[in-house]
C-alpha positions in Angstrom: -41.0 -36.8 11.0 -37.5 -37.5 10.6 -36.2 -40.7 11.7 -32.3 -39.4 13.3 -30.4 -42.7 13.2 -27.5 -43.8 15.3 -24.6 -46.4 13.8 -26.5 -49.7 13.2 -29.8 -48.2 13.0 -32.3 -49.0 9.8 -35.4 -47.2 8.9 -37.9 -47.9 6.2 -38.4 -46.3 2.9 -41.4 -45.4 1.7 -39.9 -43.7 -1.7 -37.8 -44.9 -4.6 -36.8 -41.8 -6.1 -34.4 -40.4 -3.2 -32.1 -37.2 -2.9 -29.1 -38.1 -0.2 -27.3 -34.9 1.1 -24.4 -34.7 2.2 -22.8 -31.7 4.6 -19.4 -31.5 5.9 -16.9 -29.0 7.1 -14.3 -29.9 4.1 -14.3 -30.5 0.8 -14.6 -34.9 0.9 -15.1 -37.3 -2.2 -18.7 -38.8 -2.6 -19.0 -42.4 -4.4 -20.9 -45.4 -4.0 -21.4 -48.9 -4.3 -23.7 -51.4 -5.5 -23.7 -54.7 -3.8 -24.9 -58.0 -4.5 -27.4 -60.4 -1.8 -23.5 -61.2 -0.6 -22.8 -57.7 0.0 -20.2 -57.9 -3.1 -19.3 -55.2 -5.6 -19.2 -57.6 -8.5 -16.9 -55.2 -10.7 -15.9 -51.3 -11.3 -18.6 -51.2 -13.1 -20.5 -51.4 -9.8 -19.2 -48.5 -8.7 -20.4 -44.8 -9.2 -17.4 -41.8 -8.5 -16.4 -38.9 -10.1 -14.6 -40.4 -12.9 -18.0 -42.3 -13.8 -20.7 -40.6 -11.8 -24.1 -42.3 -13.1 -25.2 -46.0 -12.8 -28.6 -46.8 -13.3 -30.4 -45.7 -10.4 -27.4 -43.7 -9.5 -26.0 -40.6 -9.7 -23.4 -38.7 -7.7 -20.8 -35.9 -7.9 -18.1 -35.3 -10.5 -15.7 -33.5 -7.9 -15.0 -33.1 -4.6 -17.1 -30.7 -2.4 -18.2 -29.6 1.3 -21.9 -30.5 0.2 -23.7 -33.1 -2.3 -26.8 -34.4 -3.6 -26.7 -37.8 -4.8 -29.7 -39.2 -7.0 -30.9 -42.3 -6.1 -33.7 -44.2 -8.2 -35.0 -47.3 -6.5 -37.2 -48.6 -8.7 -34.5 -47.9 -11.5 -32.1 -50.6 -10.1 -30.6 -53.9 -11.1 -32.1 -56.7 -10.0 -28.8 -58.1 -9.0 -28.6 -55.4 -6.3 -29.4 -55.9 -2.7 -27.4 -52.9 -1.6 -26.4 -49.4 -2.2 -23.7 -48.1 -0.4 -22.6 -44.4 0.2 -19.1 -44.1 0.3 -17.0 -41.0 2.1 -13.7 -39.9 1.9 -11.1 -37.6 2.3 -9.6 -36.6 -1.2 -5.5 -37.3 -1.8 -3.0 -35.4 -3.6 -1.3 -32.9 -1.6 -3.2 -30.5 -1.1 -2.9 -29.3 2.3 -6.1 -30.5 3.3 -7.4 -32.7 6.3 -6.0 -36.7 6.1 -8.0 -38.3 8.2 -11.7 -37.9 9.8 -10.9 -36.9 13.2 -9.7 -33.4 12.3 -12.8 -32.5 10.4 -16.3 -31.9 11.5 -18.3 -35.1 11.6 -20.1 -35.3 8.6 -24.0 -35.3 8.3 -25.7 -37.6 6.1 -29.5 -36.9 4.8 -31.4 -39.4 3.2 -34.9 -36.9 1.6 -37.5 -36.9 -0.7 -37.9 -35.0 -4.1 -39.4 -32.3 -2.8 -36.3 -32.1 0.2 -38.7 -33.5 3.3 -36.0 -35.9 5.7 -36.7 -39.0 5.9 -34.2 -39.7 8.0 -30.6 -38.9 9.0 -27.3 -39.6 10.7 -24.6 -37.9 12.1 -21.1 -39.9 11.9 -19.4 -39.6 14.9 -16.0 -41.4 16.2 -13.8 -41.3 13.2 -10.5 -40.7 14.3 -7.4 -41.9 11.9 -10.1 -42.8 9.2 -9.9 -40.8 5.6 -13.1 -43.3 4.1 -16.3 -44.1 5.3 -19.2 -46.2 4.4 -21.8 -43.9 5.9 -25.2 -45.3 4.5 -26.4 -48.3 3.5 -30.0 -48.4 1.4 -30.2 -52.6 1.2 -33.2 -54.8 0.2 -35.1 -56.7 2.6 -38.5 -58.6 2.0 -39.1 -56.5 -1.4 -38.9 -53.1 0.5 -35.9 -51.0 0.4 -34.8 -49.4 4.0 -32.0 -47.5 5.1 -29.3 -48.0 7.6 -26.6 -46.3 9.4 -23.0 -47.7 9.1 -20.2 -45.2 9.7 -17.8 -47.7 9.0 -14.3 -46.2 8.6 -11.1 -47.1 7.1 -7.4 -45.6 8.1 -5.9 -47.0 4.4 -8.6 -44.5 2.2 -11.1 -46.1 -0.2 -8.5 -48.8 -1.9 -8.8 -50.4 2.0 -12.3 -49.7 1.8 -12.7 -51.6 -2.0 -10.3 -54.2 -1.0 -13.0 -54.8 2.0 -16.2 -55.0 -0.7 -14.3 -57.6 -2.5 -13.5 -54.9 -5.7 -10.5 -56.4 -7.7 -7.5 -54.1 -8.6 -8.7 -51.5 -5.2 -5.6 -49.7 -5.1 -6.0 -48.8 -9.1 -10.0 -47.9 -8.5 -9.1 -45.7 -5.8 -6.0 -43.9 -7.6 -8.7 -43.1 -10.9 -10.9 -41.6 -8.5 -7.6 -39.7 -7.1 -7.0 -38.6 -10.4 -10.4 -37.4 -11.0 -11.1 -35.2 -8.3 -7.3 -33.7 -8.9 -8.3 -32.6 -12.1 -11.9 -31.0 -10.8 -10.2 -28.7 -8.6 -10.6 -25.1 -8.9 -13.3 -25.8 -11.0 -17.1 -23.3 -10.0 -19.0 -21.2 -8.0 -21.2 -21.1 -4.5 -24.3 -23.2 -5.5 -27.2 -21.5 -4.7 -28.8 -21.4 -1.6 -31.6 -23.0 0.0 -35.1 -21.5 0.7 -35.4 -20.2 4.3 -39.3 -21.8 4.9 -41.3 -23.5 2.6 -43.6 -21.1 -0.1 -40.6 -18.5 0.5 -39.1 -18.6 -3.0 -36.9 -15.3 -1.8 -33.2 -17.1 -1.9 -30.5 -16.0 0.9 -27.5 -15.0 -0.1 -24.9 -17.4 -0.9 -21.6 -17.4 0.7 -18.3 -17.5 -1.2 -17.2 -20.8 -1.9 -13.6 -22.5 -0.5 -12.9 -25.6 -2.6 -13.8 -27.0 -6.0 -17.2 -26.3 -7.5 -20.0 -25.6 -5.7 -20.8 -25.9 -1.9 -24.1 -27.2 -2.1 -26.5 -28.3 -4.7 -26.7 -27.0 -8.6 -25.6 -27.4 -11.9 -23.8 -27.2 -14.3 -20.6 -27.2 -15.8 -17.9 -25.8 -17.2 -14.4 -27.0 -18.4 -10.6 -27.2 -19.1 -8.8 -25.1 -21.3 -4.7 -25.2 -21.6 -5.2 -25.3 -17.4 -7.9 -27.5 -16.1 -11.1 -26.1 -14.7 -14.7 -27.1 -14.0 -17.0 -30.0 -14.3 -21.3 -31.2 -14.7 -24.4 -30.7 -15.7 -26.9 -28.3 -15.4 -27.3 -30.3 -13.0 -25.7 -32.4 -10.4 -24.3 -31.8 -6.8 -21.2 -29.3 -6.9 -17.7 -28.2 -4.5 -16.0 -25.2 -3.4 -13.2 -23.3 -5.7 -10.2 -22.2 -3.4 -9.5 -18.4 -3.7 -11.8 -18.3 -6.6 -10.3 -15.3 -8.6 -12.9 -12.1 -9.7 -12.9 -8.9 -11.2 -14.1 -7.0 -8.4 -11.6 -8.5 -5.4 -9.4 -5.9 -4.5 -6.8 -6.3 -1.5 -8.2 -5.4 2.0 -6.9 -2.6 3.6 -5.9 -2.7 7.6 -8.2 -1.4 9.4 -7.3 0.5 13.1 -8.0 -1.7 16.1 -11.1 -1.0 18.2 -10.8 0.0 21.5 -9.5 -2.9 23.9 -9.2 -5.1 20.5 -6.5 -7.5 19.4 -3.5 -5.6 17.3 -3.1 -7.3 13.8 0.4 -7.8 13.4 -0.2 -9.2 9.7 1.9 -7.5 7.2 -0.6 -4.6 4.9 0.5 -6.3 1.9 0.3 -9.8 2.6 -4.0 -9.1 3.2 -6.7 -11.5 2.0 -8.7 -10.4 -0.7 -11.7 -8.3 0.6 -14.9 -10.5 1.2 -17.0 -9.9 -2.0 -19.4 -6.9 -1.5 -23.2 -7.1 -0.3 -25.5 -8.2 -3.4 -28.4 -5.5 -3.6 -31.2 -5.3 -1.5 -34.5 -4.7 -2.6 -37.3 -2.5 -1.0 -39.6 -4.1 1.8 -42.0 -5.9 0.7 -46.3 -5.0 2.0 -47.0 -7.1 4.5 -47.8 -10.3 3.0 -46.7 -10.2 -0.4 -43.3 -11.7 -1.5 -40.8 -9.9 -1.9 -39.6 -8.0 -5.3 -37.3 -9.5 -7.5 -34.0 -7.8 -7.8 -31.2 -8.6 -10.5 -27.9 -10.1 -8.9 -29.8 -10.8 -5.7 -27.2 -13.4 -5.1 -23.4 -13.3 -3.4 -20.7 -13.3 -5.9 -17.2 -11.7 -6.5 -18.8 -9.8 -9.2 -22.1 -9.1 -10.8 -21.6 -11.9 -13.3 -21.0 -14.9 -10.9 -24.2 -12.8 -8.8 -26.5 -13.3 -11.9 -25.1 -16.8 -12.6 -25.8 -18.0 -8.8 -29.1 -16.2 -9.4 -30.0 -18.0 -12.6 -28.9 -22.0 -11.5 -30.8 -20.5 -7.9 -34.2 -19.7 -10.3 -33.8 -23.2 -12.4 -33.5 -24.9 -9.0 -36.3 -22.9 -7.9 -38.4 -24.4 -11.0 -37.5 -27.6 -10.9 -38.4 -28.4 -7.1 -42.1 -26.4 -7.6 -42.6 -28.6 -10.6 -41.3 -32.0 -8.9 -43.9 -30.6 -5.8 -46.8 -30.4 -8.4 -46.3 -33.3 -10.3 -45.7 -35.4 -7.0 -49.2 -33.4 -5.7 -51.0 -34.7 -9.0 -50.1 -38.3 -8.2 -50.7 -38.2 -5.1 -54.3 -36.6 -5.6 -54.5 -39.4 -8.7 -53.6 -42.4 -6.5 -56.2 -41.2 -3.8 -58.9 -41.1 -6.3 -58.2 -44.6 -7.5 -58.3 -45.8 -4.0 -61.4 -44.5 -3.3 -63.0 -45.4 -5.8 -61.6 -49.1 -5.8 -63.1 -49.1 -2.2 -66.5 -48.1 -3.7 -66.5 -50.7 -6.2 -65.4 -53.4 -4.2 -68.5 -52.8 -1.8 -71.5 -55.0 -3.8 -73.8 -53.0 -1.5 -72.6 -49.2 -2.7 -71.5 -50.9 -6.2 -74.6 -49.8 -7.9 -77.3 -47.1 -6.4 -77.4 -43.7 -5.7 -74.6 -45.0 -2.7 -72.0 -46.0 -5.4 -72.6 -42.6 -6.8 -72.1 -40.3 -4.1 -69.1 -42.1 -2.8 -67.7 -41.7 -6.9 -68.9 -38.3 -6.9 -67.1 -37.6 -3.2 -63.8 -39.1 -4.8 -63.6 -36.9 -7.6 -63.9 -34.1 -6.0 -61.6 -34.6 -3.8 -59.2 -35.1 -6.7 -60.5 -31.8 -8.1 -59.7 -30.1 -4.8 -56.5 -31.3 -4.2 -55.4 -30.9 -8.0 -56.8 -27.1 -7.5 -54.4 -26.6 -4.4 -51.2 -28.0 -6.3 -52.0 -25.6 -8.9 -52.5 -22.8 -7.1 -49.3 -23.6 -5.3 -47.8 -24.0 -8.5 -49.0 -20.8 -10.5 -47.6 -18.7 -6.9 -44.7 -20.0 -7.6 -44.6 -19.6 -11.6 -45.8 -15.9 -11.0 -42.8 -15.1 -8.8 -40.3 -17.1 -10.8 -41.3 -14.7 -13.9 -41.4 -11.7 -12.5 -37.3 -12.3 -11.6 -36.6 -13.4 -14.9 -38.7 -10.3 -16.1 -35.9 -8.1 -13.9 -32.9 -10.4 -14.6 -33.2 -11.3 -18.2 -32.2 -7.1 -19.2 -29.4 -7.3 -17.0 -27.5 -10.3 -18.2 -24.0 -9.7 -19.7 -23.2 -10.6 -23.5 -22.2 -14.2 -22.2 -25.5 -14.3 -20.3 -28.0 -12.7 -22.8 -30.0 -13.3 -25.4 -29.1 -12.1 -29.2 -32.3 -9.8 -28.9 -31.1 -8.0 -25.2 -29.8 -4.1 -26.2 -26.9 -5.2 -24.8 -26.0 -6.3 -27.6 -26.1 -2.9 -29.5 -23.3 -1.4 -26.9 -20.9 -4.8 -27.4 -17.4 -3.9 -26.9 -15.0 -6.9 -27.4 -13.8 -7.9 -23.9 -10.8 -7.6 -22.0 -11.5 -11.0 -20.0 -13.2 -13.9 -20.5 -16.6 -14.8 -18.8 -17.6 -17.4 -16.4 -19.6 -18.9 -18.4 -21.9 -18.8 -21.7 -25.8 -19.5 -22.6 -26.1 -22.1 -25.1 -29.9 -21.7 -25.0 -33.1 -21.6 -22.6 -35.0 -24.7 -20.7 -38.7 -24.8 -19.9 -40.6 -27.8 -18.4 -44.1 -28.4 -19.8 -45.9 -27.0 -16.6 -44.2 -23.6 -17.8 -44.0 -23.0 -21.2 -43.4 -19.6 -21.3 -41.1 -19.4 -18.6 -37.6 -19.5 -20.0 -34.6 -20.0 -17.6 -31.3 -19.7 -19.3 -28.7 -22.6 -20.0 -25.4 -21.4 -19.1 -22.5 -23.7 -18.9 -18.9 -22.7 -17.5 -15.8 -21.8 -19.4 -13.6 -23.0 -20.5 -15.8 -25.6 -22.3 -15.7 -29.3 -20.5 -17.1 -31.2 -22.9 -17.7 -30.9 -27.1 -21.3 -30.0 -28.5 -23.0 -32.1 -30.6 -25.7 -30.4 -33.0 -28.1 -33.3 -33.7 -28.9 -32.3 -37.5 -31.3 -35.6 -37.3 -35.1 -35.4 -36.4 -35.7 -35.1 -33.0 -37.8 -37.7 -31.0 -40.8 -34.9 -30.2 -41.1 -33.9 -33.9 -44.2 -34.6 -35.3 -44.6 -35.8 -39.1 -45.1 -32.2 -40.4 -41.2 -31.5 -40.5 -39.8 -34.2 -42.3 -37.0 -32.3 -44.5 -33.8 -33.7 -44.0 -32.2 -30.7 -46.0 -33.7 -28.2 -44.0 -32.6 -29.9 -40.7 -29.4 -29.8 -41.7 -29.5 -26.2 -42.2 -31.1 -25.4 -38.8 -28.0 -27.7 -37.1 -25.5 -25.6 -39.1 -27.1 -22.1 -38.3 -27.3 -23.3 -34.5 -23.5 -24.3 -34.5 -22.5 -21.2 -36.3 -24.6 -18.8 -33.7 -23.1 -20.9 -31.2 -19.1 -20.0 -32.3 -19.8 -17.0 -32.6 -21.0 -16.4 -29.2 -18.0 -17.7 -28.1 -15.8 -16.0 -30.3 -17.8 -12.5 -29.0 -17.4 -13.0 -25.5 -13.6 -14.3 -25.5 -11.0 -11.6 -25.7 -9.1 -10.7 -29.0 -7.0 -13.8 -30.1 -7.9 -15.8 -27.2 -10.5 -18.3 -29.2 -9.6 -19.4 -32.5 -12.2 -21.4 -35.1 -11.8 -24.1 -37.6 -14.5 -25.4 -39.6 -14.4 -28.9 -41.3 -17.1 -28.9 -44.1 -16.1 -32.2 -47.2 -19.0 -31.4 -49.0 -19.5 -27.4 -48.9 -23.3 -28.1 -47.7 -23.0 -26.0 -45.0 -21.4 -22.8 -47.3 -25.0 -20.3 -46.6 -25.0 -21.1 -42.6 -21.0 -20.5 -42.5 -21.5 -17.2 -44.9 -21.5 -14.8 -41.9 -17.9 -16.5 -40.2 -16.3 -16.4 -43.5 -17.3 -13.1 -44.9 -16.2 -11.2 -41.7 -13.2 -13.1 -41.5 -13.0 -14.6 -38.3 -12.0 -18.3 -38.9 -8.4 -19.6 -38.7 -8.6 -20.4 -42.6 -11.3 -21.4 -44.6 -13.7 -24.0 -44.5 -11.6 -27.5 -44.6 -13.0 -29.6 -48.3 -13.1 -32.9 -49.2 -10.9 -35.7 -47.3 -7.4 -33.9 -48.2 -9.0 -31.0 -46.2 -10.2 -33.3 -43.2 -7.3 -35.2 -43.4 -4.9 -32.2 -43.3 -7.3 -30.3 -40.0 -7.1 -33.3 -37.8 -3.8 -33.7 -38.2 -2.6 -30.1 -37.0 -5.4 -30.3 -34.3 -4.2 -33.7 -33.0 -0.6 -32.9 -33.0 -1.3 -29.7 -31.0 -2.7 -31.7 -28.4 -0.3 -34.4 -28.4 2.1 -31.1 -28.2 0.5 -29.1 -25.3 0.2 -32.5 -23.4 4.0 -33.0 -23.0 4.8 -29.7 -22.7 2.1 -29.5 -19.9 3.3 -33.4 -18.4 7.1 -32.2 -18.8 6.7 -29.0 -16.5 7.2 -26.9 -19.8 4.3 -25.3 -20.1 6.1 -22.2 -20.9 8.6 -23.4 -23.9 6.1 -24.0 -26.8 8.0 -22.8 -29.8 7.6 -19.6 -30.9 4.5 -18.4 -32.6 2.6 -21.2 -31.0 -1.3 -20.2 -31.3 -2.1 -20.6 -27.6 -6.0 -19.6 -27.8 -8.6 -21.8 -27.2 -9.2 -23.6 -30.1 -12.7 -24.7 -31.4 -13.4 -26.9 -34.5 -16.8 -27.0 -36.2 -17.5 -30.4 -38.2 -20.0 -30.4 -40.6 -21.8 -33.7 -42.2 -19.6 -36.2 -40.4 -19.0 -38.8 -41.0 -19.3 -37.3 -45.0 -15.1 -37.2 -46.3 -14.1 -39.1 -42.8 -12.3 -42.5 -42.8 -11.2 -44.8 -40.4 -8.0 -42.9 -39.4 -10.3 -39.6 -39.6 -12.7 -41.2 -37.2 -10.0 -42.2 -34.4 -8.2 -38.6 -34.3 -11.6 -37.2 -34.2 -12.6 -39.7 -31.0 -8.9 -38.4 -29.9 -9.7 -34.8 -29.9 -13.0 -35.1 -28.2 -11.5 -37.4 -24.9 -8.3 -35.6 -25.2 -8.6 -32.2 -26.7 -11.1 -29.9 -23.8 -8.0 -30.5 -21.2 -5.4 -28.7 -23.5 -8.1 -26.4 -25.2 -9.3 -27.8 -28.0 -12.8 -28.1 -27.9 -15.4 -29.9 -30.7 -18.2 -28.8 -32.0 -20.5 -31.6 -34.4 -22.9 -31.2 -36.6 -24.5 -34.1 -37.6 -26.9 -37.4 -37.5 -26.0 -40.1 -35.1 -28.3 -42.7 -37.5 -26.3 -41.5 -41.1 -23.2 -42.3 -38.8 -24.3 -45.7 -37.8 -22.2 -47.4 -40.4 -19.5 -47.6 -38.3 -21.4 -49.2 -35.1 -20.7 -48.8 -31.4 -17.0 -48.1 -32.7 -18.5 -44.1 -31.8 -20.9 -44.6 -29.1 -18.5 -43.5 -26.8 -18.0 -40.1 -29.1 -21.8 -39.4 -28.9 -21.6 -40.4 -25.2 -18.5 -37.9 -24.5 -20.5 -34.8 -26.3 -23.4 -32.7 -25.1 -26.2 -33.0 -27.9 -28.2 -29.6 -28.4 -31.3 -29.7 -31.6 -31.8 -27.0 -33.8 -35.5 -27.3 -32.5 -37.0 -27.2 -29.3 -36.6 -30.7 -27.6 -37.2 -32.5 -24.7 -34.4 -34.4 -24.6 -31.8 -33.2 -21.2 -32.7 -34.3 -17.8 -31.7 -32.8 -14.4 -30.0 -35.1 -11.9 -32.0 -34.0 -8.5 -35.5 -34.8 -9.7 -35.2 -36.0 -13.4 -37.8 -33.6 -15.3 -37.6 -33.8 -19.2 -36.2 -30.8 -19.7 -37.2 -28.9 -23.5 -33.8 -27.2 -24.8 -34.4 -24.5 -27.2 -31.3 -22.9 -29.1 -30.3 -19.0 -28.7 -30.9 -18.1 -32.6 -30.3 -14.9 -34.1 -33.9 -13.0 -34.1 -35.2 -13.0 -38.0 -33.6 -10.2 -39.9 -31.7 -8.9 -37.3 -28.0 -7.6 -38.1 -26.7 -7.9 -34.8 -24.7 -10.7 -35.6 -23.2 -9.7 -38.3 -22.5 -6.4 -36.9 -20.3 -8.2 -33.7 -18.9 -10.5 -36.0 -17.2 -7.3 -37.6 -15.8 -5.8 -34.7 -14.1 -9.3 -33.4 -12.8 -9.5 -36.7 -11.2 -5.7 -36.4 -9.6 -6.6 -32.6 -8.2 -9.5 -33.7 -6.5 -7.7 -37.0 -5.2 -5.5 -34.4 -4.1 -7.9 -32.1 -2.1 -9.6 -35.0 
């Protein structure tokens, strides 16, 4: 039962790992805390906002939204900490929006389990001239955790609030966090929405979003190009997207008044954009039985932001039956162990047909209950996989895999997708159930191809060489992806390769002759590629900071701009390094985007100098691996890259015709 707190109210919590929602009528700023015994932030570093949104223990959103989920780990914090607390507040910048609390719909504040059950929650009420809150407080008290209400507000914003937890340099912490959400603005999609009644995995339809990223809980990602767009993740709590623009909006035409109605005296062409059609319906179900799956089942401007709310909506779908399962099998596991201890600690049942029984009871028990999560589980599964059955043929080019037949009728496009697949996820429960990893565009963040071995390789695959080859053919499958679904002479590729090692992978970029110029050898050629690439950021960046956006001199390439580096840090030296840190922290916000190919370990010469490059890129393995996490529940996710299908010409064959629209578009 839910425990519905009032300011000043605690309640105890029985879980470490914690989900805490957040609903509100306007796009606010999550962030949070982490106190000391004192109730002192000891540093920024104690501090968890969209500019640096995981601590350990910690996660919450990257941008500012009318809905989060922020991860919380108990167990998985500091010792240091006595206090987590969950910080509010109105974003800044202009904007037009709401300045202070009492304007805005008082904000509700969920603290839940994994598998979404309240444990307790608090509406903040009597904010007035407040734009921050401190609105929870999880705090540590006799070695349990418990949970209070605060809904303490501040009229001066979160640098008043900071000043309050003792943070040093406030004013600066809150202006970086400013600065953050500014630059997430206009930046996703409506999340995906929520199950109606538990064991109905039949998702409503979502409605159109309002602000930056998602309304409500999902994923991942996309990014800035020359104009800044999208954040995180697969996988972390998202905001709304103001007047997000589509394909299929078209203006709203006046409609006559009804009978006794109000006269709209709204000028025709000054209308709204029409509210994005109904998604499709599909038959009634029998009685009984779920309902059947139905491609773009979800609410979207067009039928490629439906299928993208649908996909997130089925990998949210997976990972909450999983997390139910998993938390099912320990439960089930723990109850056994009980029992059992209980029997043994008996000397009269300890040995004797008594102590038998009761073991015998015990375990089948554990049996029983193991059997229900299953069965719960395989439902579930069996639903999930007969949408993805129905969805996977109707994905666009972006969407699909390199084996989909639509493929055979590519066209190059006239626009540039939402977003891209850079491979599939599974979780060990469901091996054969695939859900695609899509990520938005333009790209946020660089890619690294890790050409080492990966963690879950056993001993049988130990060739370096043929790792390397794998990385290469994944980053070249990758580019060109990208290169098919962008129109002509709107994504340009550069490849960096000192040693010529990667010349067989590359073969199908350079024979159709898609790339920029050839492959960059041997330091000159590094050298010479980093330069041009560094300058052109350094370039668009005053142009952009100078209100000039529009006076780059003439013949200035203004496509997106991706650079392939092969065998780092092979032909790289110190200078080499630093512009290649540069274009990955600097590059995604003017459109230059990074793509690596290598092994963290043969780069380790140069020591933490690049840990914050690996930290900056998102690391994809030429082999299925376990290796990315979601933020809600934390499963192990296994990442297997899109490949080309063996002997298949379809790349080769789109390569050609991207190659033909951009000589035409020369």
């Amino acid at each position: 039962m839910t425990a519905e707190l009032v300011r000043g109210q605690n309640h105890p919590l029985s879980h470490a790992r914690l989900e805490i929602r957040v609903s509100a009528g306007t796009p606010i700023v999550a962030s949070a805390t982490l106190s000391d015994e004192n109730g002192r932030a000891r540093g920024v570093e104690w501090v968890a906002h969209p500019g640096a949104s995981t601590l350990p223990g910690l996660e919450v959103s990257k941008q500012a939204a009318a809905d989060h989920r922020l991860a919380v780990d108990l167990d998985a914090m500091p010792e240091a900490v006595h206090r987590v607390n969950v910080l509010l507040a109105l974003p800044t910048g202009g904007g037009g929006g709401p300045v202070r609390f009492g304007t805005v719909a008082a904000p509700f504040v969920a603290v839940t389990g994994l598998d979404g059950t309240e444990v307790a929650s608090y509406t903040i009420t009597g904010l007035d001239a407040e734009s921050a809150v401190v609105a929870l407080e999880l705090y540590r008290r006799q070695g349990a955790w418990k949970v209070r209400a605060v809904g303490q507000g501040y009229a001066g914003g979160l640098a008043e609030l900071f000043a309050d937890q003792g943070l040093p340099e406030a004013h600066r912490l809150a202006g970086t966090i400013n600065e953050a959400v500014a630059q997430g603005l206009a930046r996703s999609v409506p999340a995906p929405p929520q199950r109606t009644a538990d064991g109905d995995r039949t998702r409503q339809a979502a409605a159109p979003a309002l602000g930056p990223d998602q309304g409500g809980p999902a994923t991942p990602q996309g990014a800035p190009g020359p104009v800044p767009p999208q954040p995180t993740s697969p996988y972390g709590p998202q905001g709304t997207q103001p007047g997000y623009p589509a394909d299929s909006a078209t203006v709203a035409q006046p409609s006559p008044p009804t009978a006794g109605g109000p006269v709209g005296y709204s000028h025709p062409g000054q209308q709204t954009a029409a509210p994005p059609p109904p998604p499709p319906t599909a038959p009634p179900a029998q009685p009984g039985q779920p309902a059947q799956p139905l491609a773009g089942d979800a609410t979207g401007w067009s039928m490629d932001e439906r299928l993208y709310n649908q996909i997130w909506g089925m990998f949210e779908d997976l990972a909450r039956t999983t997390a139910a399962y998993r938390s099912a099998v320990d439960f089930a596991d723990s109850r056994m162990e009980k029992e059992l201890d209980q029997a043994l600690s008996d000397p009269r049942s300890r040995i004797g047909g008594q102590g038998d029984a009761a073991r015998e009871a015990a375990r089948t028990k554990h049996v029983q209950l193991v059997d229900q999560a299953r069965a719960a589980l395989d439902r579930d599964l069996a639903q999930l996989t007969a949408e993805a059955e129905v969805v996977e043929p109707a994905l666009p080019p972006a969407y699909a895999h390199w084996d989909n037949p639509v493929w055979h009728g590519y066209r190059v496009p006239m626009e540039m997708p939402m977003a891209l697949r850079l491979g599939d996820l599974s979780l060990p429960e469901s091996e054969l159930l695939r859900i695609p990893m899509l990520v938005r565009l333009p790209l946020e963040r660089g890619l690294w191809i890790d050409s080492g071995r990966p963690g879950s390789l056993d001993e049988s695959f130990a060739d370096a060489h043929e790792l390397g080859r794998l990385a290469m053919d994944t980053a070249v499958t990758l580019a060109a992806r990208l290169l098919a679904v962008h129109p002509a002479g709107e994504f340009t590729v550069h490849v960096i390769d000192p040693a010529g090692s990667g010349a067989q992978p590359l073969a199908p970029l350079v024979q159709t002759g898609v790339l920029a110029t050839p492959p960059a050898l041997g330091a000159a050629g590094v050298a010479d590629v980093l330069t041009r690439l560094t300058q052109r950021v350094d370039l668009v960046q005053m142009a952009v900071r100078g209100g000039a956006a529009d006076s780059l001199p003439p013949g200035f390439d203004t496509a997106q701009q991706l650079l392939i580096v092969n065998d780092f840090p092979h032909g790289f030296d110190d200078r080499a390094v630093t512009q290649l840190r540069y274009l990955a922290d600097e590059g995604p916000a003017v459109g230059v985007h990074l793509m690596m190919v290598a092994d963290r370990e043969e780069a380790a010469g140069y020591g933490p100098l690049l840990d914050p490059l690996w930290r900056s890129l998102l690391r994809l393995t030429p082999l299925p691996d376990d290796h990315l996490a979601d933020p809600w529940v934390g499963h192990a996710w296994t990442y297997e890259p899109a490949l080309v299908p063996p002997g298949s010409q379809v790349l080769q064959q789109v390569l050609t015709q991207v190659a033909a629209a951009r000589s035409k578009y020369r």
